[in-house]
C-alpha positions in Angstrom: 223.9 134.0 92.2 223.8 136.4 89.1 227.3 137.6 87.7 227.0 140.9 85.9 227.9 139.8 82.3 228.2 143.3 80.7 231.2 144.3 83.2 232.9 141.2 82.0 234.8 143.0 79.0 236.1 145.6 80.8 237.1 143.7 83.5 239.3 141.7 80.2 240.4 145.0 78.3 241.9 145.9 81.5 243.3 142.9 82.2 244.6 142.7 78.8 246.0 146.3 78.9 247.8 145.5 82.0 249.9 142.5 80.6 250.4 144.7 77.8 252.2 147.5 79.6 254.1 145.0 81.7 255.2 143.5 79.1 256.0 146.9 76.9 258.1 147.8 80.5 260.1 143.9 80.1 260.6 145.0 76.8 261.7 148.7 77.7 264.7 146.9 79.9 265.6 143.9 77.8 266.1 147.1 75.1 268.0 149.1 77.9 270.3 146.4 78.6 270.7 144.9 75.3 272.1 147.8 73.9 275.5 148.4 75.9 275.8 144.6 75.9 275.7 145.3 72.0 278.3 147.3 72.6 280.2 145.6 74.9 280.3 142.2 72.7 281.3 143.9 69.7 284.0 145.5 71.6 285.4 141.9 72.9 285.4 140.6 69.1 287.7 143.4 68.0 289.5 143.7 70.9 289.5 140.4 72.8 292.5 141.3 75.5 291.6 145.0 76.2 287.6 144.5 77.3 287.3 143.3 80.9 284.8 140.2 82.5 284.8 138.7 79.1 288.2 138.2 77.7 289.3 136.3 75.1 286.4 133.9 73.9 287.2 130.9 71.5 285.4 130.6 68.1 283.9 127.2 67.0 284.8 126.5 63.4 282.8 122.6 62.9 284.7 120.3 65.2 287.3 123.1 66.2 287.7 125.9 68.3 290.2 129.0 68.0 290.6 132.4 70.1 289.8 135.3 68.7 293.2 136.2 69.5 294.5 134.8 66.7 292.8 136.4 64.5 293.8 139.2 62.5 292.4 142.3 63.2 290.6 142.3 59.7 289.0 138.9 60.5 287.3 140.0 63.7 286.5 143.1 62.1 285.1 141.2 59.7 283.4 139.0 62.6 282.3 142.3 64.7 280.4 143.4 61.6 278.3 140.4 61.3 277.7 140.4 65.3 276.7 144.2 65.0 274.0 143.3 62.3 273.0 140.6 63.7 272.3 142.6 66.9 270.7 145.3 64.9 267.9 143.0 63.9 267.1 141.7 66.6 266.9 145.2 68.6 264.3 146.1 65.4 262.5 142.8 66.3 262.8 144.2 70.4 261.8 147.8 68.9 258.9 146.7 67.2 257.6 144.2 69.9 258.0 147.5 72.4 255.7 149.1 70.1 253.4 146.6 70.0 252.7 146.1 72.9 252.6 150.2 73.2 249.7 150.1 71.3 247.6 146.8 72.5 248.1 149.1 76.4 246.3 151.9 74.7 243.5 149.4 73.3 244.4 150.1 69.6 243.7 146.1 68.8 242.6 146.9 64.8 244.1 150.1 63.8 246.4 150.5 61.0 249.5 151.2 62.5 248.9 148.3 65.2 248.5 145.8 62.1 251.4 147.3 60.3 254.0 147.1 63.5 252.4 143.0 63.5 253.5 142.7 60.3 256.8 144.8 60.9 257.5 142.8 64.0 257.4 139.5 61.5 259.5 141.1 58.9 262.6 141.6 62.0 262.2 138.2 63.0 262.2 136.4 59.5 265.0 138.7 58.7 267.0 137.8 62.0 266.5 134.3 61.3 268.0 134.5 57.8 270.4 136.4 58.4 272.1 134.2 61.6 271.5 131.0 59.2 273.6 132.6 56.4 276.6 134.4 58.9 277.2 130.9 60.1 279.0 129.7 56.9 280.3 133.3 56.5 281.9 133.5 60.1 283.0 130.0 59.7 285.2 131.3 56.6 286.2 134.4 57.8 287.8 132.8 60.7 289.5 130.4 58.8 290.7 133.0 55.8 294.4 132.6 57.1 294.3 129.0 56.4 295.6 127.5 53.6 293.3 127.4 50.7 292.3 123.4 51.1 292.0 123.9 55.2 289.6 126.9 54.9 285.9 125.5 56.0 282.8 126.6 55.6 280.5 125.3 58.5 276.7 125.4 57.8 274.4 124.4 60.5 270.7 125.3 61.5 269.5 125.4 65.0 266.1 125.7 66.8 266.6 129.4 67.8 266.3 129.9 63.6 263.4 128.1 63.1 261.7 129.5 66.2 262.8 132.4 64.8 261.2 131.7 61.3 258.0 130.3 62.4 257.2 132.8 65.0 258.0 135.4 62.5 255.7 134.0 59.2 253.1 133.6 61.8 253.0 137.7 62.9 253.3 138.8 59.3 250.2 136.4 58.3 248.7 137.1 61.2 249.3 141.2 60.7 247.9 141.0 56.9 244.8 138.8 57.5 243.7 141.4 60.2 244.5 144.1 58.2 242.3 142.5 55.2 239.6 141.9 58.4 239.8 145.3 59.0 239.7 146.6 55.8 235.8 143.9 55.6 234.9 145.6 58.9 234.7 149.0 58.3 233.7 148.7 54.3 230.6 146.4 56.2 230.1 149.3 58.6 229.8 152.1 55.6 227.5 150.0 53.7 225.1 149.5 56.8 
């Protein structure tokens, strides 16, 4: 028996543009639901007794923990900011990877805008991954700000989610610029033929 080759690559470009708007529709509803949980979170930092089903959560500073209770209100403002940024970038990483895969459902693999948002998509991530790296030390202090000067720590750690972050995020803005610059060799071939 004989398979018929040349229906093969539609057959995957459908496929592929299948996956791609499930996944844009997963990423439609994380985005949906991440945003009032954004909401809801930075509420229960500033106002720990007020917002209901989460309450007052503690806040681990190194070996310790301490409610955000007894905090001042400047402190978890202070802490609400960090969360809300924090949140920020990784709803522009969400955004972005909405966009994406957008644009692989349409079958625009090599245009412009498609390399740019690969790019874009590993800019958030890299940017998330710094940024929750360098609030850890900075929420460890501002937690501790009411301490006496000698007790005040300043708790840096690392975790996997960073360098996920990291590596996943050098590897779409590498990937974005080498098939832009394979782009770029593609269609200056195609005018010289």
């Amino acid at each position: 028996m004989v398979a018929d080759i040349s229906s093969q690559p539609g057959k995957r470009l459908q496929r592929i543009q299948r996956c791609a708007q499930a996944m844009k529709w997963a990423a439609s509803i994380c985005l949906a639901g991440l945003v009032p949980l954004s909401g809801l979170l930075a509420l229960s930092v500033l106002y720990p007794h007020y917002v209901p089903f989460i309450g007052d959560n503690p806040v681990s500073i190194g070996e310790e923990e301490r409610m955000l209770s007894e905090l001042s209100l400047a402190q978890r403002g202070s802490l609400t900011v960090l969360l809300i940024v924090s949140l920020s970038l990784l709803l522009g990483a969400l955004w972005t990877l909405r966009g994406l895969f957008a644009r692989f459902q349409n079958a625009e693999f090599f245009t412009g805008r498609t390399l740019d948002a690969m790019a874009s998509l590993g800019f958030w991530l890299i940017s998330y991954a710094i940024f929750d790296f360098a609030s850890d030390p900075v929420s460890t202090l501002i937690a501790t700000m009411d301490y006496p000067e000698g007790q005040r720590v300043v708790d840096v750690s690392v975790d996997g989610g960073e360098i996920f972050c990291m590596i996943l995020g050098t590897l779409m803005l590498l990937l974005g610029w080498v098939m832009r610059e394979a782009a770029a060799l593609a269609e200056e071939n195609r005018q010289i033929v």
